[in-house]
TIBATOR-542364 format. One record per residue (C-alpha): x, y, z. Coordinates in steps of 0.001 Angstrom, whole numbers, plus 500000, padded with zeros to 6 digits. Layout:
XYZ/...
***
This chain:
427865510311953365/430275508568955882/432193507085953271/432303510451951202/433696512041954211/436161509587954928/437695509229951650/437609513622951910/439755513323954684/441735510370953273/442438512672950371/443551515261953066/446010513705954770/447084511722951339/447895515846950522/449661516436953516/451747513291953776/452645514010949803/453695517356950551/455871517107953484/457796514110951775/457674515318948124/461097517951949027/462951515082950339/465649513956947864/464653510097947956/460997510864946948/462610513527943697/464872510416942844/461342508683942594/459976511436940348/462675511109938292/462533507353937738/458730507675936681/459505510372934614/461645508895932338/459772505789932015/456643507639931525/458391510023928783/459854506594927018/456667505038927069/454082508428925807/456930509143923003/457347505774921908/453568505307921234/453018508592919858/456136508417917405/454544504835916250/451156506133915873/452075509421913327/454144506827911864/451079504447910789/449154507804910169/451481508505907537/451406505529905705/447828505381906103/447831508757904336/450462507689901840/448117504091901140/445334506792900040/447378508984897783/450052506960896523/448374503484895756/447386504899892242/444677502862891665/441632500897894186/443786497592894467/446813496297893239/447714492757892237/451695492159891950/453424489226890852/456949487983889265/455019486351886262/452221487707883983/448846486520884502/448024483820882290/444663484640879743/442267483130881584/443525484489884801/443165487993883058/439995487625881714/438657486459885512/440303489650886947/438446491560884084/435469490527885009/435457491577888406/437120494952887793/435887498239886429/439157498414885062/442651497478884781/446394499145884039/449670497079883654/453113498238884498/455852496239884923/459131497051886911/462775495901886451/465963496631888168/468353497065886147/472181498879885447/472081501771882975/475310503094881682/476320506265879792/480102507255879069/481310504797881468/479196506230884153/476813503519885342/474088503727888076/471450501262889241/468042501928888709/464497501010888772/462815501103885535/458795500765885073/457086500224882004/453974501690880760/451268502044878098/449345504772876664/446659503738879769/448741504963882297/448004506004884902/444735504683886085/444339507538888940/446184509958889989/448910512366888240/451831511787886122/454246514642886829/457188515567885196/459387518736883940/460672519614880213/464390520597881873/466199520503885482/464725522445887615/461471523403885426/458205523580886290/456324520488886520/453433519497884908/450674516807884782/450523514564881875/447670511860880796/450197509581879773/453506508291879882/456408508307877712/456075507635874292/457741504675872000/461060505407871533/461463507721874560/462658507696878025/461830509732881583/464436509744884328/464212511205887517/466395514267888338/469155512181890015/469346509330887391/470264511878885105/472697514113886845/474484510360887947/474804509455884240/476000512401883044/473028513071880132/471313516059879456/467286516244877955/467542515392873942/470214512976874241/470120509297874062/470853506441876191/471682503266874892/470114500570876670/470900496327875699/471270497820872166/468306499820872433/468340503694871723/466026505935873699/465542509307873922/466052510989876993/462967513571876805/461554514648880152/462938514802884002/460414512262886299/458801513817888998/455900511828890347/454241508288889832/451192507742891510/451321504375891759/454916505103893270/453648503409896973/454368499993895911/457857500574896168/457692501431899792/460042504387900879/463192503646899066/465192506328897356/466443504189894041/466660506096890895/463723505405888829/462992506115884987/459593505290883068/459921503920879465/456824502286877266/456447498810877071/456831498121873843/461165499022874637/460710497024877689/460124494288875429/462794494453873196/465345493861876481/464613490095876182/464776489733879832/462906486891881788/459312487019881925/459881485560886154/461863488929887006/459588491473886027/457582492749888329/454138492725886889/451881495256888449/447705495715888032/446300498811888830/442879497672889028/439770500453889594/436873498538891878/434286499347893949/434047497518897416/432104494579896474/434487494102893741/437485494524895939/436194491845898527/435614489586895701/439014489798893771/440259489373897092/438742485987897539/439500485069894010/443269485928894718/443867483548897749/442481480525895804/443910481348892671/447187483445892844/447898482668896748/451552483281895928/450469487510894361/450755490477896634/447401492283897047/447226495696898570/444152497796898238/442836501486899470/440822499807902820/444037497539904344/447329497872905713/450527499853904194/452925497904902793/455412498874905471/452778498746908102/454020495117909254/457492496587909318/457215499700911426/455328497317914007/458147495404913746/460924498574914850/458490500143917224/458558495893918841/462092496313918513/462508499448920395/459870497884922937/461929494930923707/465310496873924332/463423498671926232/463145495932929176/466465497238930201/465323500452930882/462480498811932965/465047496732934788/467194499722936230/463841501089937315/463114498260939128/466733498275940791/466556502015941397/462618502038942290/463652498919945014/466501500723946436/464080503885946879/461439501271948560/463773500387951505/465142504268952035/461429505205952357/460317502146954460/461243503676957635/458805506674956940/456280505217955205/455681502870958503/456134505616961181/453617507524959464/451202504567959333/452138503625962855/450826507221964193/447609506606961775/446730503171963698/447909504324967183/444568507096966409/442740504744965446/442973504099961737/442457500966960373/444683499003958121/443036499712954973/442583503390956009/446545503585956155/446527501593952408/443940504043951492/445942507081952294/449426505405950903/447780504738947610/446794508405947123/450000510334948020/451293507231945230/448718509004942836/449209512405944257/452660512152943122/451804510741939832/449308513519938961/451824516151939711/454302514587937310/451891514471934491/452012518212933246/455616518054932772/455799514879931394/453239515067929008/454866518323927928/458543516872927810/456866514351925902/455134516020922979/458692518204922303/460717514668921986/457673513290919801/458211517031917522/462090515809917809/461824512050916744/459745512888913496/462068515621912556/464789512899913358/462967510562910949/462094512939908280/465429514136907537/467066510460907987/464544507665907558/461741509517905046/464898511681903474/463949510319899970/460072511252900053/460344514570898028/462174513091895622/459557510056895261/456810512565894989/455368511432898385/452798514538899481/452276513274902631/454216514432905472/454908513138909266/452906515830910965/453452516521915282/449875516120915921/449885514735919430/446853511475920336/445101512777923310/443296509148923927/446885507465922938/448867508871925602/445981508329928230/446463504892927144/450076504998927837/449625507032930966/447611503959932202/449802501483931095/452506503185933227/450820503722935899/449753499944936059/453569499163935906/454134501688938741/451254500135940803/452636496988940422/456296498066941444/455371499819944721/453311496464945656/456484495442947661/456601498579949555/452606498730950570/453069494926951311/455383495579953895/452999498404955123/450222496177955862/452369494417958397/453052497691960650/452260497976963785/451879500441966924/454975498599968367/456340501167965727/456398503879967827/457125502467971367/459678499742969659/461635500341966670/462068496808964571/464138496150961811/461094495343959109/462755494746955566/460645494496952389/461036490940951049/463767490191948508/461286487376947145/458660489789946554/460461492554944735/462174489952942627/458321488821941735/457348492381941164/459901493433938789/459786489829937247/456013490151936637/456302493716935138/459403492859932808/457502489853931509/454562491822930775/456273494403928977/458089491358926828/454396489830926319/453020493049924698/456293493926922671/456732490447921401/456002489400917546/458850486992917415/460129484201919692/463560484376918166/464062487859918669/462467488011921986/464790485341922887/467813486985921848/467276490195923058/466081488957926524/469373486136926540/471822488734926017/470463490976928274/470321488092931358/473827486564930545/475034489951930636/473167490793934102/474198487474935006/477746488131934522/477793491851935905/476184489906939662/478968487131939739/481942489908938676/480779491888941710/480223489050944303/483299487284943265/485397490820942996/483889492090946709/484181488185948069/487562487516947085/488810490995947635/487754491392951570/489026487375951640/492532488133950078/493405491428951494/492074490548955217/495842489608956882/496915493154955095/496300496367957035/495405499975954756/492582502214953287/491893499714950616/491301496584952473/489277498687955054/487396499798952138/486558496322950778/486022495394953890/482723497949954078/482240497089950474/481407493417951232/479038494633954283/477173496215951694/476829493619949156/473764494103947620/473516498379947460/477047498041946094/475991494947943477/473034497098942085/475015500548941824/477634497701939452/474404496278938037/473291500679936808/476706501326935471/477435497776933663/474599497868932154/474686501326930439/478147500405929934/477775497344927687/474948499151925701/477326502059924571/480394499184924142/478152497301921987/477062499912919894/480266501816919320/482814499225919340/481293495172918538/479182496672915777/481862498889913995/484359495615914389/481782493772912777/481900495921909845/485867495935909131/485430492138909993/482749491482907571/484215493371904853/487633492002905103/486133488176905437/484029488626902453/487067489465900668/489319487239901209/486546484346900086/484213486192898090/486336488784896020/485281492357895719/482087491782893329/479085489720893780/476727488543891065/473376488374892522/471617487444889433/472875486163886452/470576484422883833/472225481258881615/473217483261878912/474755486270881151/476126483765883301/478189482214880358/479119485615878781/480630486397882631/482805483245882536/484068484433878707/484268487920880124/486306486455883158/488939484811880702/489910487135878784/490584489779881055/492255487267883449/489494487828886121/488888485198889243/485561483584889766/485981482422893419/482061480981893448/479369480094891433/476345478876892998/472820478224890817/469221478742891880/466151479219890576/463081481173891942/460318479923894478/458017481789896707/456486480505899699/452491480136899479/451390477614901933/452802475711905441/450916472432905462/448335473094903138/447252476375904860/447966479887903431/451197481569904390/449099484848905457/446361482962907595/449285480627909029/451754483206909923/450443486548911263/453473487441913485/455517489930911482/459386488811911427/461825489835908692/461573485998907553/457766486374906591/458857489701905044/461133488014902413/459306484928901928/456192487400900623/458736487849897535/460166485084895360/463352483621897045/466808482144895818/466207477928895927/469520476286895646/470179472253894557/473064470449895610/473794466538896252/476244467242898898/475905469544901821/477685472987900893/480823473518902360/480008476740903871/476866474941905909/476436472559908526/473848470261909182/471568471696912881/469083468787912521/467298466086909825/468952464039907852/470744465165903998/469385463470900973/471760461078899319/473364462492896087/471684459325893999/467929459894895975/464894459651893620/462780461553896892/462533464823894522/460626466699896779/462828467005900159/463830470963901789/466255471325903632/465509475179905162/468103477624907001/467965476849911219/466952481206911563/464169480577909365/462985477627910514/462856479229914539/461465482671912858/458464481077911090/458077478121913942/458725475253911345/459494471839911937/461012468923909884/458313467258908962/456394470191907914/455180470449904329/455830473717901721/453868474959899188/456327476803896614/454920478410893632/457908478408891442/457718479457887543/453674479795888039/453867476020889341/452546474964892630/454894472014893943/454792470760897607/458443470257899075/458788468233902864/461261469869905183/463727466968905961/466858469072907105/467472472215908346/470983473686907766/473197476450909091/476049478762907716/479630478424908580/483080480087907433/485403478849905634/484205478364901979/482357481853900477/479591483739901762/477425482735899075/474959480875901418/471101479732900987/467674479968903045/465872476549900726/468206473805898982/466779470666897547/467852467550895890/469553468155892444/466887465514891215/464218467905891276/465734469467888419/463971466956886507/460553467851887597/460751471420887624/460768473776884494/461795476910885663/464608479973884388/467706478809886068/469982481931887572/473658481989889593/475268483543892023/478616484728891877/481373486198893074/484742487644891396/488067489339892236/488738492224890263/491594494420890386/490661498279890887/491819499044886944/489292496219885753/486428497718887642/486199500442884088/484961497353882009/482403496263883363/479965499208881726/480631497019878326/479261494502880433/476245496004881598/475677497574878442/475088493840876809/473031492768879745/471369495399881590/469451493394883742/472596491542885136/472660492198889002/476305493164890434/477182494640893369/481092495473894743/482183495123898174/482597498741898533/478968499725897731/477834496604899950/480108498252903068/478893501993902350/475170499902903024/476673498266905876/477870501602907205/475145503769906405/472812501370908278/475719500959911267/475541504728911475/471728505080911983/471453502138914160/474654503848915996/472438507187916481/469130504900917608/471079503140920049/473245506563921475/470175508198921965/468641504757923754/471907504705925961/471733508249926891/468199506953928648/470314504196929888/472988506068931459/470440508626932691/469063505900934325/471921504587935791/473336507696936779/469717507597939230/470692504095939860/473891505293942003/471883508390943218/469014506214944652/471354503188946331/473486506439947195/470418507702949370/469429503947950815/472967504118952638/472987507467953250/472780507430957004/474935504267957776/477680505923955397/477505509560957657/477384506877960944/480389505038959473/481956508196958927/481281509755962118/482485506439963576/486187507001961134/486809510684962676/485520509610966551/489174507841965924/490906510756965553/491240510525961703/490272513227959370/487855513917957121/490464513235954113/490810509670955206/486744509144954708/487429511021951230/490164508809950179/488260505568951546/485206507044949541/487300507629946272/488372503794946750/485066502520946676/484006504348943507/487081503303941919/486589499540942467/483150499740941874/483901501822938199/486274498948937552/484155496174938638/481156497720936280/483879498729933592/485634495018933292/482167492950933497/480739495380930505/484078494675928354/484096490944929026/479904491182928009/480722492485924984/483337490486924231/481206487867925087/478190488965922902/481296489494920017/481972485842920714/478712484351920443/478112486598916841/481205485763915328/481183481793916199/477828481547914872/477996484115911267/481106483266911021/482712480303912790/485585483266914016/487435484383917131/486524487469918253/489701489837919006/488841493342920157/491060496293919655/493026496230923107/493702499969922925/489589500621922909/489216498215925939/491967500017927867/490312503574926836/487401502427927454/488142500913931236/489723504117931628/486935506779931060/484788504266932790/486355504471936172/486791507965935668/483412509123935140/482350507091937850/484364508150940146/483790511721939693/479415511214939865/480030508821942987/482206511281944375/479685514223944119/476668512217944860/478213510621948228/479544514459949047/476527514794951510/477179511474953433/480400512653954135/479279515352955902/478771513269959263/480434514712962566/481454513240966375/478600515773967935/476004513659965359/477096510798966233/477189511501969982/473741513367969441/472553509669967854/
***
């Protein structure tokens, strides 16, 4: 009972204390700091989870069959007959990118080939004329015939009844496609599809290695956990995907929401700067109050106790709104990605929907997660607590919280946060490198700026070294109100400028070495018609590299899916077949990081050298073996180099090159890469082209830059809407280091107009500070992200970064501007200070 009634009135005074401090403007800075990590944190995790919902849903309805086995090749007749026999039943389709063209109009497209067993669940859907009603049909297209989908058709200019000629082929073009139901295993792209039967498929003569061979297989469970087992020790290299595991772009959105976790440290680290300026502005209060709790007769933990529950008082009371806040941005972000991420899923027939259907248990999780992070960051401030005293209240002394221990506060909660978010050591180690050199540079700016400034301008007399002067005395509030605006400063630079330079540069290198079309796959026999094609119509090949196909199965012997389980974008591309280059010599356009190259007369066959990214993203070493299954053959490579690309001789670059002696050994389709300057009146002939090999792969620089800039411009609205947290942040960065100096700022002025000056001269000396601290924060984000452009050039493209000198000087401009004007009306009440205050003092 004593204990009951002690924490009752623990609780009490816990209420009290709360409520006389909670109208104070240092402790609503505080609310606000929580707040907007706490809304980051519930969003993020409830975005993420409607996200996997959805795919879970779309794994049920779109997978068109129990499990599906997918491969480059065809299963051999043995391997079929195995399958058979542990399936109820089975339904191939088989998929191939190709170019159709129609009155010189040509579009790429996807197209999928099917038999009178199609499909094996589900509904086919599809409409007699645009805009008709649709209607389910038992099977697919018939021999002779063709389906596109509604936008395949309008792009190539055909109407239903007419023909399309396809590698010499005629088809009919006899009903609009509407709906697949196997139509998950192309994830969530929007390509223009068109369903033909496989009997026309045949007659293309294209390579057996890239068609996509698809079985639909119907199985029970036991069946399902048995073909599953069959699969890793027979077709290791096959993709499996069946009703009871993971989406297909499950890995991937685990990757983003990672992503967005990661960036996110920077929002943790203004936190901690604003949260440890807030920490010494409420020290002074904090220990009075404990001081009268021990002077009658509380003990230490008693005064811990009550500390602790006006913390969680105040958290409480900020988790209605929060929570609320929270579920509208969670509504916002799906509607965000439904319109620009999932814009394509009504047109692939996709029935499932993001729905707003807020996770109760989820955001309790979060809620605790946060408030563990809180805990931890106030640990400095009840520290410091549990060395008051009643001396307090008979002798003020100067107690400061420890420097060491907030740095080990903030350091332990940033690490934590990069522990959980982390699937990738080379991203982690990017993100968290860039974000340290640039709060690296953004401290030394402002020490040596303040340092050298009071130094240099001491034998002068004015308002501005007087200013610098007070500056300096206030090193550290002054360095973390730099550290706020830098910070947010360098995100927005980054994203706006560095990545839309990138662009213009990109496009205009690839250019000038690469032409204005690339051949991404070209078999033997298109390859040689390309090189005819070229001569005659006086058309520049400016590369031509060869390769043939290879996909990853094993690292040393063990299976790339038990080996690897951290998702990266590597282990997403090395799940499909990749390009494998052979060349004596190392490429001009690559460098050699580490190993040693093969000699150009070596007899060592099997030698690898791999790309340095890929090599740090899967955690590879030379040394290590490889298990490629290339043309259904499973050959065992030893990575002996690792190489890296460099300007100067084509973009054209590869992740695997091996000894040109291999060639030898291997039996496998050979393919090139390519790339060509056309003029813009020779672009018209290359339907002829296409129309003779339709599965030829081109692509011009212009489509590759609308890519670029269609993915620039959604990363460019992720990242605004990141930085607008940012510079919220930072704006409560200024606000809180604002309030820590509050009172010596209204002493200093007080002290300024006891001279007889006026209360203009504290206004201009004000306006001074802001300025140089906007241009101190302004010139170390520029030089960042010049840095940062630097760094990315020299290493994609052995360049010199040269920024567009009119954006810096905007840039600085607005910069200083802005914060001038929010320093100016945030320090408005500290200039309020008198001669009567100060005498009163």
């Amino acid at each position: 009972m004593r204990a009951t009634e002690q924490l009752r009135q623990n609780l009490q005074l816990a209420c009290h204390f709360y409520q006389q401090q909670k109208r104070h403007s240092k402790e609503r800075v505080l609310r606000w700091v929580q707040g907007i990590l706490l809304l980051f944190i519930v969003t993020l995790s409830q975005t993420s989870a409607s996200i996997q919902i959805y795919l879970g849903q779309n794994l049920a309805n779109l997978l068109g069959a129990d499990l599906v086995l997918s491969q480059p090749r065809a299963l051999t007749a043995s391997q079929y007959a195995e399958l058979a026999s542990m399936a109820e039943q089975i339904v191939l389709t088989e998929s191939l990118t190709t170019t159709l063209t129609h009155n010189n109009q040509w579009q790429r497209a996807t197209l999928k080939a099917v038999a009178e067993d199609y499909p094996l669940q589900g509904e086919l859907r599809s409409a007699a004329f645009p805009g008709g009603p649709d209607s389910a049909g038992s099977q697919g297209p018939a021999v002779g015939e063709i389906w596109l989908d509604s936008r395949l058709l309008a792009a190539l200019g055909l109407q239903i009844g007419e023909q399309l000629r396809i590698g010499g082929q005629q088809l009919n073009v006899t009903r609009i496609l509407l709906h697949e139901p196997d139509r998950l295993m192309e994830g969530h792209n929007v390509e223009m599809r068109a369903l033909l039967h496989r009997q026309d498929l045949q007659q293309f003569a294209a390579l057996d290695d890239i068609i996509q061979h698809r079985y639909l297989v119907g199985a029970n469970a036991q069946q399902i956990a048995a073909i599953r087992q069959w699969q890793k020790t027979h077709l290791p290299a096959a993709q499996l995907h069946h009703k009871h595991g993971a989406h297909p772009l499950a890995l991937f959105w685990q990757r983003t929401e990672n992503f967005i976790g990661l960036a996110s440290i920077l929002l943790f680290f203004m936190a901690a700067i604003a949260m440890q300026q807030l920490s010494r502005a409420q020290l002074a209060q904090q220990q009075f109050f404990s001081a009268v709790c021990l002077s009658l007769g509380a003990s230490k933990q008693r005064v811990l106790q009550i500390s602790l529950l006006k913390w969680l008082f105040g958290l409480l009371l900020l988790l209605p709104p929060v929570l609320l806040l929270s579920a509208l941005c969670h509504w916002l972000a799906l509607q965000w990605l439904k319109a620009h991420v999932f814009a394509g899923q009504e047109l692939t027939g996709s029935f499932a929907t993001l729905i707003w259907q807020p996770d109760i248990a989820l955001a309790a999780k979060a809620v605790f997660a946060s408030a563990v992070i809180f805990f931890v960051f106030n640990l400095p401030l009840w520290l410091a607590l549990w060395q008051c005293s009643v001396r307090e209240l008979i002798q003020q002394q100067q107690r400061s919280i420890s420097n060491a221990v907030l740095f080990g506060c903030a350091l332990l909660v940033l690490g934590g946060v990069a522990a959980h978010y982390s699937d990738n050591g080379l991203l982690t180690a990017m993100l968290l490198g860039s974000m340290l050199i640039s709060i690296v540079l953004l401290l030394v700016l402002s020490w040596l700026a303040l340092s050298l400034g009071e130094k240099l301008s001491q034998p002068f007399s004015g308002l501005l070294p007087f200013a610098l002067y007070m500056m300096k005395q206030r090193l550290l509030s002054k360095t973390t109100q730099i550290l706020g605006i830098g910070l947010a400063a360098f995100l927005l630079l980054f994203t706006l400028m560095l990545l839309k330079d990138l662009g213009d540069n990109m496009a205009a290198h690839q250019r000038a070495h690469d032409g204005n079309l690339l051949v991404t796959q070209a078999s033997a026999a298109q390859m040689a018609d390309i090189q005819v094609w070229a001569a005659q119509h006086n058309i520049t090949i400016r590369q031509h590299k060869p390769f043939i196909y290879a996909q990853l199965s094993h690292i040393n012997g063990g299976l790339l899916s038990e080996v690897i389980q951290k998702p990266s974008d590597s282990l997403a591309s090395f799940n499909r077949p990749v390009r494998l280059h052979w060349s004596a010599d190392m490429p001009g356009n690559n460098r050699l990081v580490n190993g040693q190259w093969w000699h150009s007369t070596t007899d060592n066959w099997q030698q690898l050298s791999v790309e340095q990214e890929v090599m740090t993203d899967l955690g590879l070493q030379l040394g290590d073996k490889l298990g490629l299954m290339i043309a259904g053959h499973y050959i065992e490579f030893s990575i002996t180099a690792s190489h890296a690309y460099q300007s100067g001789a084509g973009a054209i670059t590869f992740w695997l090159q091996m000894p040109p002696a291999a060639l030898i050994h291997i039996s496998a389709p050979h393919y090139s890469m390519a790339s060509l300057e056309l003029q813009p009146q020779q672009f018209s002939l290359l339907p002829k082209l296409w129309q003779q090999h339709p599965s030829l792969r081109m692509v011009s620089l212009q489509e590759l830059t609308q890519r670029f800039d269609s993915s620039l411009a959604m990363a460019t609205r992720l990242i605004s809407g990141f930085a607008g947290l940012i510079m919220l942040l930072a704006g409560i960065v200024m606000l809180s280091s604002v309030h820590a100096v509050e009172a010596k700022e209204q002493k200093k002025n007080s002290i300024i107009l006891s001279f007889g000056l006026s209360k203009r001269t504290c206004l201009q000396l004000n306006m001074i500070e802001w300025l140089v601290t906007g241009a101190i924060a302004a010139c170390g984000a520029i030089v960042a992200t010049w840095l940062a452009g630097l760094l990315i050039y020299q290493s994609q493209f052995s360049l010199t970064y040269q920024p567009d000198l009119s954006w810096l000087l905007g840039t600085l401009a607005v910069i200083i501007t802005l914060v001038t004007a929010l320093g100016m009306a945030l320090s408005k009440h500290s200039l309020s200070g008198s001669v009567r205050q100060l005498l009163a003092e």
